[in-house]
Kinemage of the C-alpha trace (Angstrom):
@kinemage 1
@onewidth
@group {chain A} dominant
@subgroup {mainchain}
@vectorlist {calphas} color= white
{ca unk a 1} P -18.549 2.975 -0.193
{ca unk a 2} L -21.219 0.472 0.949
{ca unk a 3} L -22.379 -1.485 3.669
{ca unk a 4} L -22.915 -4.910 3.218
{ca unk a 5} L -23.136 -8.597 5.639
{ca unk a 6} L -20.088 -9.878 6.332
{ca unk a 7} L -19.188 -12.939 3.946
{ca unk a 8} L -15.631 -15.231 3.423
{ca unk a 9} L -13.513 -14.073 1.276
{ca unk a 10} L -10.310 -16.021 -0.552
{ca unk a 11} L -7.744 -15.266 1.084
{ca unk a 12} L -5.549 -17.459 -0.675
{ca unk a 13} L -6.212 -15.724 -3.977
{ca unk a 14} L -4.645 -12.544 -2.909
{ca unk a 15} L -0.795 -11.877 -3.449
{ca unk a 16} L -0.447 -8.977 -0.907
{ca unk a 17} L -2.749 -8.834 2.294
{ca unk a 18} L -2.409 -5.821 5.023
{ca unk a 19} L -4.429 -5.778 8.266
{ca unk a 20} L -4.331 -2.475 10.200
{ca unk a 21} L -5.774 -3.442 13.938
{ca unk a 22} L -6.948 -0.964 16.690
{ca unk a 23} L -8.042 -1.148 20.472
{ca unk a 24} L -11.790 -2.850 19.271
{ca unk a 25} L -10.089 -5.767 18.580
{ca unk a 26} L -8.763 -6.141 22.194
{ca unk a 27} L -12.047 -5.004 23.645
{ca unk a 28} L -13.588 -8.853 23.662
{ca unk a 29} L -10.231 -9.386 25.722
{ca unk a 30} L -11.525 -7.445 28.632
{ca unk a 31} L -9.174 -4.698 27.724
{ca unk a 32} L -10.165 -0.823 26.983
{ca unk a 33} L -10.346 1.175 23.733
{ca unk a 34} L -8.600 4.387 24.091
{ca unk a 35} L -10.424 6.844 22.390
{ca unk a 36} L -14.336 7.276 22.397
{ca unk a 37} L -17.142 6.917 25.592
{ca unk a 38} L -15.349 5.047 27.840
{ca unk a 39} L -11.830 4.895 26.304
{ca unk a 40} L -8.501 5.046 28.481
{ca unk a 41} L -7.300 8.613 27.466
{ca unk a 42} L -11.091 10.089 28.668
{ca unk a 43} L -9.781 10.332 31.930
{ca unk a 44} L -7.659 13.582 32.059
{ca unk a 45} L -4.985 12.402 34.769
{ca unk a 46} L -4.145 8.820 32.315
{ca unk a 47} L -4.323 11.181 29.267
{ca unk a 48} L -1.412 13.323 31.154
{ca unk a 49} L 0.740 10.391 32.436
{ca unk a 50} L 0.945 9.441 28.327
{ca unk a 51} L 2.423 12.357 27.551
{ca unk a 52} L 6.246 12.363 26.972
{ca unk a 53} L 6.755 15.217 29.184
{ca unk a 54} L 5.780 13.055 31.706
{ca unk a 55} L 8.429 10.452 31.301
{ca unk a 56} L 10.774 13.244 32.727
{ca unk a 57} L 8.427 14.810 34.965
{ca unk a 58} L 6.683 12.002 36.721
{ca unk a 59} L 8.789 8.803 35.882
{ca unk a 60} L 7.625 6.918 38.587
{ca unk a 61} L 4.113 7.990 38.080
{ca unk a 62} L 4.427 6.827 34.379
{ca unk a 63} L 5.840 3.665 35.456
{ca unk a 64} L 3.126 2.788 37.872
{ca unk a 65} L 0.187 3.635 35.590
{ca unk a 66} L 1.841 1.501 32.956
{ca unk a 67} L 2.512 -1.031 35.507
{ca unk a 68} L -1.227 -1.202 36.001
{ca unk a 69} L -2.439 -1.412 32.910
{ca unk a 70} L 0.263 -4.276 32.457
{ca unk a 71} L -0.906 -6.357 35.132
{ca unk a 72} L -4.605 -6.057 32.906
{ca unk a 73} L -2.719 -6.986 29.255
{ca unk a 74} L -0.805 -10.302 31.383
{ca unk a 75} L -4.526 -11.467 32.486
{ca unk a 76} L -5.552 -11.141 29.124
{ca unk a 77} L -6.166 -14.042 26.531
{ca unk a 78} L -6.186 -13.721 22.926
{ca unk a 79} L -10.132 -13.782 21.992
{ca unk a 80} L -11.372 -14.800 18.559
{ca unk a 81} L -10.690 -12.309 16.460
{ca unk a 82} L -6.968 -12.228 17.415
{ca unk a 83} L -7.090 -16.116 16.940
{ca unk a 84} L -9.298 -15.281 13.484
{ca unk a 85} L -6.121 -12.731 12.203
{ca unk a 86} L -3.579 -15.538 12.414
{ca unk a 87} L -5.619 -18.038 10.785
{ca unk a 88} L -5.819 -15.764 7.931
{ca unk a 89} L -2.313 -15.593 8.072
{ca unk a 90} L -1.508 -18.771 8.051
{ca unk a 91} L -3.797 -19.719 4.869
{ca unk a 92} L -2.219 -16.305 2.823
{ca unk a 93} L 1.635 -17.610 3.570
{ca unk a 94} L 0.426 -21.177 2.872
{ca unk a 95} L -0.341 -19.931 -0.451
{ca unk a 96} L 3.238 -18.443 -0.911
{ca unk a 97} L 1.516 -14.474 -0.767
{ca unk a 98} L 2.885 -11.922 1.328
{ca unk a 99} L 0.942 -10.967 4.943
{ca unk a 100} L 1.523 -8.219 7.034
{ca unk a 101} L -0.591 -7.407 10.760
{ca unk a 102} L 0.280 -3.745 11.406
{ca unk a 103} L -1.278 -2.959 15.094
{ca unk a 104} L -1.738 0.131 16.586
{ca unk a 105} L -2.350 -1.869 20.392
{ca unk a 106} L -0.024 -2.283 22.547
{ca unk a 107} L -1.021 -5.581 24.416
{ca unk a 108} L 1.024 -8.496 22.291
{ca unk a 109} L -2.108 -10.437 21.968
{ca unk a 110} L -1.863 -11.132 18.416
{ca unk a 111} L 1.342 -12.943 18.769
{ca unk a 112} L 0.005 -14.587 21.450
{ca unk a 113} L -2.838 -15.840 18.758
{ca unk a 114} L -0.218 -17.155 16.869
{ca unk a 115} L 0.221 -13.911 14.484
{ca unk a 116} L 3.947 -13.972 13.269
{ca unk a 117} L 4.216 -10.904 11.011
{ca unk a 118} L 3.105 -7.914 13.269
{ca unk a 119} L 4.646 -4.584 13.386
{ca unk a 120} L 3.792 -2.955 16.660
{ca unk a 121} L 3.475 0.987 15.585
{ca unk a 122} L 2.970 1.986 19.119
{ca unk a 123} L 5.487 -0.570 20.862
{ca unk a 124} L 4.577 -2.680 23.259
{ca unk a 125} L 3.432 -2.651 26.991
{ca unk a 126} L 5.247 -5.430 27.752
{ca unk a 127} L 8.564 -4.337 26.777
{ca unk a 128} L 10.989 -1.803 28.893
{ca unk a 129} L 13.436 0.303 27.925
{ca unk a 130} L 15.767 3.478 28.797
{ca unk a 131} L 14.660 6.749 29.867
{ca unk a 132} L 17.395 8.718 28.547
{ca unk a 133} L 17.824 8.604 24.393
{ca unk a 134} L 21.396 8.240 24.555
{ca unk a 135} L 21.108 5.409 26.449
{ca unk a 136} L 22.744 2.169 24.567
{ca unk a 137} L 20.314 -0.053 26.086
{ca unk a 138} L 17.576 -2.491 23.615
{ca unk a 139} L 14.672 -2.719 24.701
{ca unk a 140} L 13.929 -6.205 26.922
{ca unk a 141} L 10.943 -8.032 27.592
{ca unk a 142} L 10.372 -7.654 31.022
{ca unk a 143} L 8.749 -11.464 31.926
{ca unk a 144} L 7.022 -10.008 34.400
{ca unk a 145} L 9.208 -8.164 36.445
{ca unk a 146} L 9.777 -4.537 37.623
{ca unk a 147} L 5.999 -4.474 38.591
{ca unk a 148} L 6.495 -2.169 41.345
{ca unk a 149} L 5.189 1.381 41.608
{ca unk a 150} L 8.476 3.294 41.277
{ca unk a 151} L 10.608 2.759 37.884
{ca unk a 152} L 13.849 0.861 38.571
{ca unk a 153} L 17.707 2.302 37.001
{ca unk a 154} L 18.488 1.765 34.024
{ca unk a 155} L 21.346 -1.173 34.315
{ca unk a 156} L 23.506 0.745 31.894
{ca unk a 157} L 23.340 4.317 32.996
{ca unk a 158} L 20.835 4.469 35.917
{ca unk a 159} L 18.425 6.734 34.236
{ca unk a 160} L 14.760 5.638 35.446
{ca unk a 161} L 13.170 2.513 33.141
{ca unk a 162} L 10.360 3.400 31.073
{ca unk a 163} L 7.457 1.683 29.158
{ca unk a 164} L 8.592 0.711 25.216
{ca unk a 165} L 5.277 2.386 24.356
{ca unk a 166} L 4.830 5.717 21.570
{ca unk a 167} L 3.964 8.162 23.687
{ca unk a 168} L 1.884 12.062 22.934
{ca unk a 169} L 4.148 13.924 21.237
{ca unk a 170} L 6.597 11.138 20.292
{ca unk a 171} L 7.723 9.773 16.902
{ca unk a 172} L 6.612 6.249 15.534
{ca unk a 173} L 9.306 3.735 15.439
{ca unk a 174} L 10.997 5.211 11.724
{ca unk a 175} L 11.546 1.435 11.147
{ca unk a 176} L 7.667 -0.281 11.483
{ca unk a 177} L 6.226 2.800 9.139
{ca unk a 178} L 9.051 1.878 6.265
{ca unk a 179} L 8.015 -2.039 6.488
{ca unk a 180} L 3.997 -0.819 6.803
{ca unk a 181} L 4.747 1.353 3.749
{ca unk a 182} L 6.399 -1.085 1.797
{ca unk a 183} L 3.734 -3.909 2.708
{ca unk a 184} L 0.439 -1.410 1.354
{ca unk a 185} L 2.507 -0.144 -1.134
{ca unk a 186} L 2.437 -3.740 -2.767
{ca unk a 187} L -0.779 -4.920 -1.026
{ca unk a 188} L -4.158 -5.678 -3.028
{ca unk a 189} L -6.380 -6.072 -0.131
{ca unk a 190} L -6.196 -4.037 3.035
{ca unk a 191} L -8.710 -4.323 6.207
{ca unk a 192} L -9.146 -2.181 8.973
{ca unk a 193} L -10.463 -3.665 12.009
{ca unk a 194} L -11.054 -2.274 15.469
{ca unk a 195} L -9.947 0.957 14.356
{ca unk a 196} L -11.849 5.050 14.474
{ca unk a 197} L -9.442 5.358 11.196
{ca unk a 198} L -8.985 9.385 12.281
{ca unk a 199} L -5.360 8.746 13.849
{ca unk a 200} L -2.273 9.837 11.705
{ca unk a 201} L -0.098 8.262 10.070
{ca unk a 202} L -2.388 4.676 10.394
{ca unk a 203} L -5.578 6.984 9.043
{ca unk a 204} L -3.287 7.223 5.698
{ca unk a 205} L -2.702 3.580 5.007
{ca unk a 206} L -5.990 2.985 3.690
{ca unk a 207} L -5.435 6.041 0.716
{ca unk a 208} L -1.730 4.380 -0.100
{ca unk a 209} L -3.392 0.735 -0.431
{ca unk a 210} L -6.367 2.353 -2.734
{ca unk a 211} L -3.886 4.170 -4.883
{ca unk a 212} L -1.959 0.297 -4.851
{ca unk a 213} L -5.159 -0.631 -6.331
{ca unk a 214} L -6.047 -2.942 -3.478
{ca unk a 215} L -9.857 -3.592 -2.317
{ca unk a 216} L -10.375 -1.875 0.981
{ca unk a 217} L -12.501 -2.941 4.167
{ca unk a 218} L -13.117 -1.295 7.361
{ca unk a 219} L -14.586 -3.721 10.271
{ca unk a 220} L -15.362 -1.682 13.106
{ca unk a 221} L -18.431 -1.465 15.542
{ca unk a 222} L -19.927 1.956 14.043
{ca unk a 223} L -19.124 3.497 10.866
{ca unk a 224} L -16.789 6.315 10.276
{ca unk a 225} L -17.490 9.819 11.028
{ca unk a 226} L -17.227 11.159 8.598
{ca unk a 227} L -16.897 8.256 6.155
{ca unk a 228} L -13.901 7.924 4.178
{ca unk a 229} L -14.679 7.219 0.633
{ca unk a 230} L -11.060 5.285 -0.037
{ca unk a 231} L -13.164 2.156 1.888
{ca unk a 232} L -14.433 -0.193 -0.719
{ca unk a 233} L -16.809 -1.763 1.681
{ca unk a 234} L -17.876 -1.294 5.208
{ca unk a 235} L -18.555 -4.142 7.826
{ca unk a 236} L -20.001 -3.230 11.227
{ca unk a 237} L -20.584 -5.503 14.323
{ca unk a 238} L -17.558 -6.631 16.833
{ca unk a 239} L -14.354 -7.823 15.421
{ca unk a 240} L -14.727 -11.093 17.421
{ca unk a 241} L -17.612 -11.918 15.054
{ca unk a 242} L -16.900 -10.379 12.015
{ca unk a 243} L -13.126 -11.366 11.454
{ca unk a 244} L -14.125 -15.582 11.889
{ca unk a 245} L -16.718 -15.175 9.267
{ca unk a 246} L -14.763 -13.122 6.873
{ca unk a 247} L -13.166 -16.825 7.134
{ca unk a 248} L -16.232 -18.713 6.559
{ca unk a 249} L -16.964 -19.934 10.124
């Protein structure tokens, strides 16, 4: 592994390209990493109302703290690292290669860049759906409704609503990891950007794309700790910088 300046790279000359993004990439946005000095889950009573205990315990509670933090996502805009990500998708596809955004956020600003192929491992904030497992009900975009403090019945079974979000202790959609699999199993350049890399299963993907033979990059604002040697090259500064000049701007 190696640090180096950030320079362009051709995208078009690559068959297979996966981007893994975390909560750094958002930060420009206005909105809050999770983890780290600062980050959302710092505060003990936030970490708590993310827990899926709490989605039986404290619905309401839940609903309102997610409510919150929705209000923040709807007030943000895309900044230009998003807008950087689905440039660089549009030049791999226009090239007839395969792209795939795999996002560990939450906020839907990468499809509001423009980003068409995004799989949302943690769900998304702006999305509602059932309490209760059995429940038939999809989940539904809620177009800014239901902001009110106390989480509304379910219109199928009255359960309370809940936040499509992956909460502690709760399984990742079984669906996004098969299509991230697939994509890094095929890939032969992967970049992590905005991202500690420590978190399980996303940590992994960089180990399946090196053993796809795939050059590796992490983009983050400080290195790894420790570093993981399955990185190719390292890149540190903010991803609203580095991401536009890894397209030559």
């Amino acid at each position: 592994m190696r640090d180096t300046s950030a320079i362009a790279i051709h995208w078009e000359t690559y068959r297979g390209v996966v981007v893994l993004t975390g909560a750094g990439v958002s930060v420009a946005s206005g909105l809050p990493t999770y983890r780290g000095k600062g980050g959302l889950w710092e505060k003990v009573e936030s970490a708590k109302l993310a827990d899926a205990a709490a989605i039986f315990e404290r619905p309401h509670e839940v609903w309102a703290f997610f409510s919150k933090a929705r209000l923040h996502v709807h007030k943000a805009a895309p900044n230009a690292g998003h807008q950087a990500l689905a440039s660089i998708e549009r030049l791999v596809r226009e090239a007839g290669h395969d792209f795939l955004l795999i996002t560990q956020n939450v906020d839907g600003l990468h499809q509001r860049a423009g980003s068409g192929e995004v799989v949302e491992l943690h769900g998304s904030i702006t999305k509602a759906r059932c309490s209760d497992p059995g429940c038939d009900l999809p989940p539904f975009d809620l177009q800014g409704k239901h902001k009110g403090k106390r989480a509304p019945p379910c219109p199928h079974c009255t359960a309370p609503l809940r936040p499509d979000v992956v909460l502690f202790g709760e399984m990742l959609p079984t669906d996004a990891i098969q299509r991230a699999k697939h994509a890094l199993d095929t890939c032969d350049l992967f970049l992590a950007v905005g991202t500690s890399g420590t978190v399980y299963p996303a940590a992994s993907f960089v180990r399946s794309a090196e053993y796809a033979g795939a050059r590796t990059l992490y983009l983050n604002l400080e290195a790894m700790d420790p570093s993981d040697p399955a990185f190719d090259e390292v890149l540190l500064g903010p991803a609203e910088v580095l991401l536009p000049r890894l397209l030559g701007l």
